[in-house]
C-alpha positions as CSV (number, residue, x, y, z in Angstrom):
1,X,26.7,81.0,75.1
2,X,27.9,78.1,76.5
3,X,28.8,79.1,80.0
4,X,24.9,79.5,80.4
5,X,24.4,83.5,80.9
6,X,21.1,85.3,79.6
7,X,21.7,88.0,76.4
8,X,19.6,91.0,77.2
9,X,18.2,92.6,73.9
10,X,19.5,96.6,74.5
11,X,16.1,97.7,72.8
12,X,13.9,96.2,75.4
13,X,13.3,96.6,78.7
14,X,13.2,93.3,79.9
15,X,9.7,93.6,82.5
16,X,7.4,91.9,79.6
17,X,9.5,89.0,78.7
18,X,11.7,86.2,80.0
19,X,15.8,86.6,78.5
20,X,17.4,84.5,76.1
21,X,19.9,82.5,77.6
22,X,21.8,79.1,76.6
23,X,23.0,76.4,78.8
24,X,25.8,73.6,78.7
25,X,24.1,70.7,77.5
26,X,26.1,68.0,78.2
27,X,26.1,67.3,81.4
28,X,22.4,66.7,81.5
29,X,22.5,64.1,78.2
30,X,24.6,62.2,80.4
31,X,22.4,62.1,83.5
32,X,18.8,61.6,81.4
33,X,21.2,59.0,79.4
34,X,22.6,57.2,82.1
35,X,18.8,57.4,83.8
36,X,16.6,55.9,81.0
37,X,18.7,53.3,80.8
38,X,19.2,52.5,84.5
39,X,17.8,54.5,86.8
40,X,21.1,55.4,88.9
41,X,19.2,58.4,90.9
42,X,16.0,56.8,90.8
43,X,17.6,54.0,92.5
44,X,20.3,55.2,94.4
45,X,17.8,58.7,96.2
46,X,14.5,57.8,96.5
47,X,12.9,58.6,100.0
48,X,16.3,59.7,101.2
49,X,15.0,63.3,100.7
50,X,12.1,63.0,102.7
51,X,9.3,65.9,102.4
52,X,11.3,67.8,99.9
53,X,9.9,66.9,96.3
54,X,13.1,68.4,94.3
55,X,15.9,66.7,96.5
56,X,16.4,64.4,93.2
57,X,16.8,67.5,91.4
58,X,19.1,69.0,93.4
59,X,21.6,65.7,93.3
60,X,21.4,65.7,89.8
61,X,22.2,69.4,89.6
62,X,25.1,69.1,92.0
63,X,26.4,66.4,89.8
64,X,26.3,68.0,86.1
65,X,27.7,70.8,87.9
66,X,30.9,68.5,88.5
67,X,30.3,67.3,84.8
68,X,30.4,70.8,83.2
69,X,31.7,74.1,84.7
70,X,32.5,72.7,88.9
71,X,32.2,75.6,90.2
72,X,31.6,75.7,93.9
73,X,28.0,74.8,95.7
74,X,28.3,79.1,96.4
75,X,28.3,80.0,93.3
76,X,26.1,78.0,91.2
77,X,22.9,79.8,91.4
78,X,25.2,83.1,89.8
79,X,26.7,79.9,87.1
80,X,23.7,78.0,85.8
81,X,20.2,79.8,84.8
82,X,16.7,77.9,85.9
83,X,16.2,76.7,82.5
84,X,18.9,73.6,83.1
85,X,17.5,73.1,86.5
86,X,14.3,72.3,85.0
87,X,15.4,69.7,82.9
88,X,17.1,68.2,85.7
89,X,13.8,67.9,87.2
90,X,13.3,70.4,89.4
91,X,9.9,72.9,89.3
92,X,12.6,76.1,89.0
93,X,16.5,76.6,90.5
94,X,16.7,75.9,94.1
95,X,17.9,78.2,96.3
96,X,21.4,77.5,98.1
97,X,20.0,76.2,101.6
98,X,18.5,73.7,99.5
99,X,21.4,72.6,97.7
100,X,23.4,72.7,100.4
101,X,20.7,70.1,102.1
102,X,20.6,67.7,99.7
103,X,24.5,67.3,99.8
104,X,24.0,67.7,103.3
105,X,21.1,64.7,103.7
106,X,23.7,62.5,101.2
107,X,26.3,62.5,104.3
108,X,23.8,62.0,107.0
109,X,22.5,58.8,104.9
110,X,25.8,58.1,103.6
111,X,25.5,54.2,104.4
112,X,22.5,53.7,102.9
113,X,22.8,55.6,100.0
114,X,26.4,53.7,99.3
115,X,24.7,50.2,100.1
116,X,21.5,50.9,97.1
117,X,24.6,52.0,94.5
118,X,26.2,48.4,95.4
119,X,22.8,47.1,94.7
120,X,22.3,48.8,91.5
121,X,25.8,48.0,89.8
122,X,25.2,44.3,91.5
123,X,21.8,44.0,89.7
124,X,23.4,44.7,86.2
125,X,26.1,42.6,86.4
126,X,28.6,45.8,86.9
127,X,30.6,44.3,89.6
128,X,34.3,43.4,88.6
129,X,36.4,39.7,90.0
130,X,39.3,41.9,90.0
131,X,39.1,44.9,92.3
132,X,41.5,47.7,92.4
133,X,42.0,49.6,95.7
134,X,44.1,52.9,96.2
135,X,44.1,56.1,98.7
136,X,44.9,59.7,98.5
137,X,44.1,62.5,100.5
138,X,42.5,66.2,99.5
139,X,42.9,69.5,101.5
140,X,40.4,71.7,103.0
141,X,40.0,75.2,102.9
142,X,39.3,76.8,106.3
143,X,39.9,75.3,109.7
144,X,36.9,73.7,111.4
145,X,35.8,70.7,109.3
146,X,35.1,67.6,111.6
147,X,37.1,65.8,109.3
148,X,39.9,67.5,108.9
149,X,43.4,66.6,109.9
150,X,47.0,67.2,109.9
151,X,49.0,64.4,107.8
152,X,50.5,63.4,104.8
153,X,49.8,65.3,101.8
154,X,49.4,64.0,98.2
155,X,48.2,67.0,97.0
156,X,51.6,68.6,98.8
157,X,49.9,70.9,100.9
158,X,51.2,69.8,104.4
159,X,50.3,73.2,105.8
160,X,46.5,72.7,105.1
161,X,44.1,70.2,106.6
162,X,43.8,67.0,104.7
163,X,40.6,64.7,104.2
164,X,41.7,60.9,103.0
165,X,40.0,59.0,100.9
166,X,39.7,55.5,99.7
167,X,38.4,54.2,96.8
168,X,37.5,50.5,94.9
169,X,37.4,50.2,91.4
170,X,37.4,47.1,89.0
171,X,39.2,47.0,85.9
172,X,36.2,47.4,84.2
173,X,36.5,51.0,85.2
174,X,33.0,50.9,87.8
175,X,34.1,52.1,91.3
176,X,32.6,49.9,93.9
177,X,32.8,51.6,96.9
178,X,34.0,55.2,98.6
179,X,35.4,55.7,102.2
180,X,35.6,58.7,104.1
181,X,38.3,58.9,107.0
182,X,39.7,62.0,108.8
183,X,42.9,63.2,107.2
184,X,45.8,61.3,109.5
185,X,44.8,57.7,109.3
186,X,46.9,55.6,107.3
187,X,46.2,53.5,104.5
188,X,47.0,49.9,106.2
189,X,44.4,51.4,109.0
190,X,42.6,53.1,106.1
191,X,41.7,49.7,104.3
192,X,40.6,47.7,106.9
193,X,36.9,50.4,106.2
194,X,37.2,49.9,102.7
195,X,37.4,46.1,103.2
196,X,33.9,46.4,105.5
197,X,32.2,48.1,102.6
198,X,33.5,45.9,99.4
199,X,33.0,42.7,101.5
200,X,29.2,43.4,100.7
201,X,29.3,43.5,97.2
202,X,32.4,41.7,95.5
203,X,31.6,38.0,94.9
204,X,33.6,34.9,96.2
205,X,37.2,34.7,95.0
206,X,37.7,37.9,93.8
207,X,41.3,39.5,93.2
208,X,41.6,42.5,95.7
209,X,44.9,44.6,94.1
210,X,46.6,46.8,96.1
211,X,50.1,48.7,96.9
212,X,52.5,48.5,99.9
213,X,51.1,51.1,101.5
214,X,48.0,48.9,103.0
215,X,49.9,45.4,102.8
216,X,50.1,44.0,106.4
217,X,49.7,40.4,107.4
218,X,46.6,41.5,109.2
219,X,45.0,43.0,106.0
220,X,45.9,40.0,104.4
221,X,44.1,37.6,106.5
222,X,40.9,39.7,106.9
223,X,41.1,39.4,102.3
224,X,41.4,36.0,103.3
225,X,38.6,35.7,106.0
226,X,36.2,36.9,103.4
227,X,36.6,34.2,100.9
228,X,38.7,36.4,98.7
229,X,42.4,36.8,97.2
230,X,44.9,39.5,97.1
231,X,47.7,40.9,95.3
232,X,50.2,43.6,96.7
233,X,53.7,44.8,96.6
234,X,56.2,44.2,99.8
235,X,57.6,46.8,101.2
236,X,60.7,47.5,99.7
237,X,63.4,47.2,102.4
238,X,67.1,45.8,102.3
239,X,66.7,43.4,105.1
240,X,63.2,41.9,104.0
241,X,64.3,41.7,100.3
242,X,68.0,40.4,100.5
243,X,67.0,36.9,101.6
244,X,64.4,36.6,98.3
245,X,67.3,37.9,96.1
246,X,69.6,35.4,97.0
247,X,66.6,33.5,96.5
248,X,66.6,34.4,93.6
249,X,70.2,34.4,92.3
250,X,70.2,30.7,93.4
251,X,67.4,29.4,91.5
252,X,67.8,31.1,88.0
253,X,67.2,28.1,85.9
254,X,63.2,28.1,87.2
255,X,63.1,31.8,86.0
256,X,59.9,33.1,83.7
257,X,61.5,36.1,81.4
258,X,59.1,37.8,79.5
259,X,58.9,41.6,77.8
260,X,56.0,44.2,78.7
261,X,56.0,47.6,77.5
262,X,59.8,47.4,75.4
263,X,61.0,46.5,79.5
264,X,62.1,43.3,79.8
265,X,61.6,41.3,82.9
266,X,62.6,37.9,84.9
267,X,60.9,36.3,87.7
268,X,61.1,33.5,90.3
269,X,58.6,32.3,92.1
270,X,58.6,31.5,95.6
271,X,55.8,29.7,97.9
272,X,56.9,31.6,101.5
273,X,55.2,31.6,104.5
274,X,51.8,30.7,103.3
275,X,51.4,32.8,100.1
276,X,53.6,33.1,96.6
277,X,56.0,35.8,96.3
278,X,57.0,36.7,92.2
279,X,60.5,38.0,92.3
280,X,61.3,39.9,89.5
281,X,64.1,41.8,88.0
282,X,64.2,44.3,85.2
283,X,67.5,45.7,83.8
284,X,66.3,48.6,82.5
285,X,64.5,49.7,85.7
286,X,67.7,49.2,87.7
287,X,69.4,51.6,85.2
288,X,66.9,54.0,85.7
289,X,67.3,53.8,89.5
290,X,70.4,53.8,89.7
291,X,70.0,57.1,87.3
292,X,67.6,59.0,89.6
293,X,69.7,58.0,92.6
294,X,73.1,59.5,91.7
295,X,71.3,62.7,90.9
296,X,70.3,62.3,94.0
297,X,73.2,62.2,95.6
298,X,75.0,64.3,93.7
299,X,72.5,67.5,94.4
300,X,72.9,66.3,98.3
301,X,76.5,66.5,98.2
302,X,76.3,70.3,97.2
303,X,74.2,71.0,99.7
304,X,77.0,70.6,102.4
305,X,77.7,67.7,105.3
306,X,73.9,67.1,105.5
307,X,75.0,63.7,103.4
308,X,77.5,62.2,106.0
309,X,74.5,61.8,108.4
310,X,73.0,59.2,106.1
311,X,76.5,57.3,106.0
312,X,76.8,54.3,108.2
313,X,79.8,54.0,110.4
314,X,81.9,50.8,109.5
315,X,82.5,48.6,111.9
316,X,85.0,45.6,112.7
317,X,85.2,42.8,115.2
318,X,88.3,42.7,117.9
319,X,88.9,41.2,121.3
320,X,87.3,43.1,123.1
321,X,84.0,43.9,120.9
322,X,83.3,45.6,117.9
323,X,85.2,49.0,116.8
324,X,83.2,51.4,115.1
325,X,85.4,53.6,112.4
326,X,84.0,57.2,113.1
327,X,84.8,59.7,109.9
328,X,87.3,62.9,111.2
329,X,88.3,65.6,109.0
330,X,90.9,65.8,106.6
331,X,92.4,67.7,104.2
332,X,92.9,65.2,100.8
333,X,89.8,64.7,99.0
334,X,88.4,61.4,98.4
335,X,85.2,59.8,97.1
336,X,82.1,59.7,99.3
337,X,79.9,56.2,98.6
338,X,76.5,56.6,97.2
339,X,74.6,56.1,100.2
340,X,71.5,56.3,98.3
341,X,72.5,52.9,96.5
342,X,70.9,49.6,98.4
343,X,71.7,46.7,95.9
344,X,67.8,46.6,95.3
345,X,67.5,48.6,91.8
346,X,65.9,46.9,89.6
347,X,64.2,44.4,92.1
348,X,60.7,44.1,93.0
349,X,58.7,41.2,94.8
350,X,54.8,41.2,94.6
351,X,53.0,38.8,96.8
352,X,49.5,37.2,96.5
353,X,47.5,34.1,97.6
354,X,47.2,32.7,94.1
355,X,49.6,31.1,92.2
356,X,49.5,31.9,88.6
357,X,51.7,33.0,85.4
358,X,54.3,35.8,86.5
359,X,53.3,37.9,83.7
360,X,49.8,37.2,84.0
361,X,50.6,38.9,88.1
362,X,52.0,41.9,86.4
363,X,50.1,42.8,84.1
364,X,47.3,42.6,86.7
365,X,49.4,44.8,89.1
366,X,50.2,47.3,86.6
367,X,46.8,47.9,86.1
368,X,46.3,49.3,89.4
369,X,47.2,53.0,87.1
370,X,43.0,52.2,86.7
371,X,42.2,53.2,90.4
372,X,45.3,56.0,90.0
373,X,43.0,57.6,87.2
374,X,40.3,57.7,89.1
375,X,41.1,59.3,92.3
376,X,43.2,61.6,89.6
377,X,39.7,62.2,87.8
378,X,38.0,63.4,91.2
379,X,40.8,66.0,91.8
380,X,41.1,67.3,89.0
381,X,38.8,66.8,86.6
382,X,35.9,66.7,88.4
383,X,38.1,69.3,90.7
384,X,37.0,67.5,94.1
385,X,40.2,69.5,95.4
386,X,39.7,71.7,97.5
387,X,37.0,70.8,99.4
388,X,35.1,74.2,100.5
389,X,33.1,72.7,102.9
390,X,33.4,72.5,106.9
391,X,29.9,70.3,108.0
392,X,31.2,66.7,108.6
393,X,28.2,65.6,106.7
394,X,28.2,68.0,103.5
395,X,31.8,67.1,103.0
396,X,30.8,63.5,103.1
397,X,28.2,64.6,100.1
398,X,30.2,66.2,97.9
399,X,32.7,63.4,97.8
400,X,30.0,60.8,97.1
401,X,28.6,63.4,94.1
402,X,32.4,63.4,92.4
403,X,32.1,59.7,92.9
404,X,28.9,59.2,91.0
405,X,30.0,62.0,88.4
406,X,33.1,60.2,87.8
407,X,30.8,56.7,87.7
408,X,28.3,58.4,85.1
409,X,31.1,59.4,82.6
410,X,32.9,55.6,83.1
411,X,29.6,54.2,82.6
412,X,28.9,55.9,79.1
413,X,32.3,54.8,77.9
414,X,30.9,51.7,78.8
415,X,27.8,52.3,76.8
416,X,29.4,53.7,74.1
417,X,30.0,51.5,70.8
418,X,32.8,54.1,69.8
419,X,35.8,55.5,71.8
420,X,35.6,57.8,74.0
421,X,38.6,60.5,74.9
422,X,40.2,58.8,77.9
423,X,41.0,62.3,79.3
424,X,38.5,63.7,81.6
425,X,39.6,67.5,81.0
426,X,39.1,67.1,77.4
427,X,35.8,65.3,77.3
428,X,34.4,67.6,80.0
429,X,35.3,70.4,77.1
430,X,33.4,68.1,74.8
431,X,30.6,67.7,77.1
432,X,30.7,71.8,77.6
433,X,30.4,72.5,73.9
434,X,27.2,71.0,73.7
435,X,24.8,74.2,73.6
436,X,21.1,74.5,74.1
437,X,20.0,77.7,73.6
438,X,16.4,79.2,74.9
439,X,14.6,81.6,72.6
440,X,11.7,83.5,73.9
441,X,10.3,85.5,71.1
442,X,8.4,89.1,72.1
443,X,5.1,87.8,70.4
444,X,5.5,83.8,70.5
445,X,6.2,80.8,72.3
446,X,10.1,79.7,73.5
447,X,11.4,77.2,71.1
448,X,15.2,76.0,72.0
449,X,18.1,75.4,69.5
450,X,20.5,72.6,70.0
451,X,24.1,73.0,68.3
452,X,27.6,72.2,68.2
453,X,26.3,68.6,67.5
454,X,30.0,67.1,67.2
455,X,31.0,63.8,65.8
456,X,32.7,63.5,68.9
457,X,29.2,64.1,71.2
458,X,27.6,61.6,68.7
459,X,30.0,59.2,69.8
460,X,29.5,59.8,73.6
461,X,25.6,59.8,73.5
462,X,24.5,58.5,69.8
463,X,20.7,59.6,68.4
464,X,20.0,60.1,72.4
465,X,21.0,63.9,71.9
466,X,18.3,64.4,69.4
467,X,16.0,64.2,72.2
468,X,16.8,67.5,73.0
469,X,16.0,68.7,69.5
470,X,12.8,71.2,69.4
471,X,10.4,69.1,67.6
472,X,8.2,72.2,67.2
473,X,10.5,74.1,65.2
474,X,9.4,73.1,61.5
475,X,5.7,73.3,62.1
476,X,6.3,77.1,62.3
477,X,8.4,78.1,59.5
């Protein structure tokens, strides 16, 4: 069985022999894979455990755990049997203080252990020119995590304490680096850490993509400061954007039009205040905009008078100063503006320090959905959220072990000559299909049986699954 719990044979009573039992295979294919080939735990945990010989073991438990069933650290002694600790290295299953250390010892030695995964995916040439950055938050469950904090929710759990996390990927699809901040820092304060601990592994000249939420003139200039380029999205306000649409509007005949994804799209270029800014206008996002705002506005004006708040006074110059129009009530109906509505739809200005094609820009921005996947893939798939731990340091470990579980399975599709299912969910089922099942006969030696062998797991991992084949097997029979 798959889910890796013994069968106990009714007819005996169990004292003289060791139970049958199976185990999910596929998280440990990966992991020996993604070892032999190079050394990611070798390199990334030696001597960080100290005195404790199975600390390895543990990490790479922790992590097929997050490949496979992701049950919480609590409950996976009751989840896995000793057979698949084993093959992960360890002499038999550790007990929980143990595993509960090793995430533990990740967090104290957070830094280092962060700085020798840089140094691995530098020395193999895994390190992408164009880096995509992106934050999110996760909630906790309890109240007296060091890291936890009160702010904005992605998960839209307001009324639990959040943990926010940033993360660096390249388009390539290998994360580069992981921060940890408490949960009510925000992301322009947020990447200013990240920026610390990608500075020491992305080369020279590198594109560093980001959204509005981090872009501040002072994150610009510390991109700039070391030696490397940025792309981001302004802010979308009225009074920042309506000088770059007239902008705009006045210079059409230097426009770039071009089509991605059946959307088609014009742009203008603009050298401002020491960097480019690529205007562009799509017709078939205003429409959609302009959709999603009058249903908008039409649910609000159900809800009562809460929509007159939003409505600006009008105002008009006199003698004696400006006169403000202030709304009474009366008793003939007439039409309310869409307050909603800013003259923006269908507008958006991305700005960079390199100047190059405006679809080119796009394209590149657009691809930020890459680092969107990813934190997705922690969340959920790897099901990061929510974290169960209170010590500062243990929650610091368990993030870094969903990081280098979601780095293993990115890596293989890497590796892999054929393609992979994109969607984690799905290839985790894959991954869980994959059975190796322990026999251990009353009067003989334990042989193992590998099966559900799918065209789809020979895709992921090729002949290397055979190496978990029982050799043995046709010598007996």
């Amino acid at each position: 069985m798959p889910n890796g719990k013994r069968d106990r044979d009714p007819s005996l009573d169990g004292s003289h022999m060791t139970e049958n039992t199976s185990i999910p295979l596929g998280g440990v294919v990966m992991i020996e894979q993604v070892e032999k080939q190079y050394g990611v735990f070798s390199h990334v945990f030696s001597s960080i455990g100290g005195r404790v010989s199975d600390f390895i073991g543990c990490v790479k438990i922790h992590v097929c755990n997050r490949l496979t069933h992701g049950v919480s650290t609590h409950q996976i002694l009751e989840q896995y049997s000793s057979e698949l600790a084993t093959l992960l290295g360890t002499k038999a299953m550790p007990s929980e203080r143990s595993l509960y250390r090793a995430l533990e010892k990740i967090g104290k030695s957070f830094p280092v252990v962060m700085a020798r995964y840089q140094d691995l995916i530098t020395k193999y040439n895994l390190v992408d020119s164009k880096e995509l950055l992106d934050f999110s938050s996760t909630y906790l469950e309890g109240s007296k995590a060091d890291l936890g904090m009160y702010g904005y929710s992605s998960d839209k759990r307001p009324d639990k304490l959040q943990i926010k996390f940033g993360i660096a990927t390249g388009i390539n699809g290998i994360p580069t680096a992981l921060t940890i901040q408490k949960g009510n820092v925000q992301d322009k304060i947020h990447l200013k850490q990240l920026l610390k601990v990608i500075s020491n592994v992305v080369e020279k000249n590198s594109l560093l993509i980001f959204d509005a939420g981090a872009n501040t003139k002072s994150n610009k200039r510390e991109i700039r400061d070391i030696e490397c380029h940025y792309l981001t999205l302004k802010s979308k306000k009225v009074g920042s954007y309506i000088p770059h649409i007239r902008y705009f509007a006045e210079n059409w005949d230097s426009r770039t039009e071009f089509r991605i994804n059946e959307r088609s799209y014009t742009c203008v270029k603009r050298r401002y205040d020491g960097e480019i800014l690529y205007i562009y206008y799509c017709s078939e996002l205003e429409e959609f905009q302009l959709n999603a705002k009058c249903q908008k506005f039409e649910k609000q004006k159900k809800k009562g008078n809460k929509i007159l708040t939003k409505r600006k006074n009008q105002t008009y110059p006199s003698d004696k100063g400006w006169v403000e129009l202030i709304p009474h009530l009366q008793k003939t109906l007439s039409t309310i503006d869409n307050v909603y509505i800013t003259g923006l739809e269908g507008f958006f200005i991305l700005e960079s320090s390199i100047d190059d094609d405006p679809e080119k820009i796009l394209k590149l921005y657009k691809d930020r959905d890459k680092a969107e996947k990813f934190i997705r893939a922690l969340k959920e798939g790897l099901e990061l959220r929510p974290v169960r731990h209170w010590n500062k340091y243990t929650v610091i470990g368990i993030f870094f072990v969903c990081f280098l579980a979601n780095f293993l399975m990115n890596l293989t599709h890497l590796m892999s000559k054929a393609k992979i299912l994109k969607n984690l969910k799905l290839l985790k089922k894959s991954l869980m299909n994959l059975t190796l099942t322990f026999v251990y006969p009353p009067n003989g030696f334990r042989f193992t049986i590998l099966s559900n062998v799918s065209p789809q797991i020979l895709d992921i991992f090729g002949d290397f699954v055979r190496k978990f084949e029982d050799k043995s097997l046709d010598l007996r029979w």
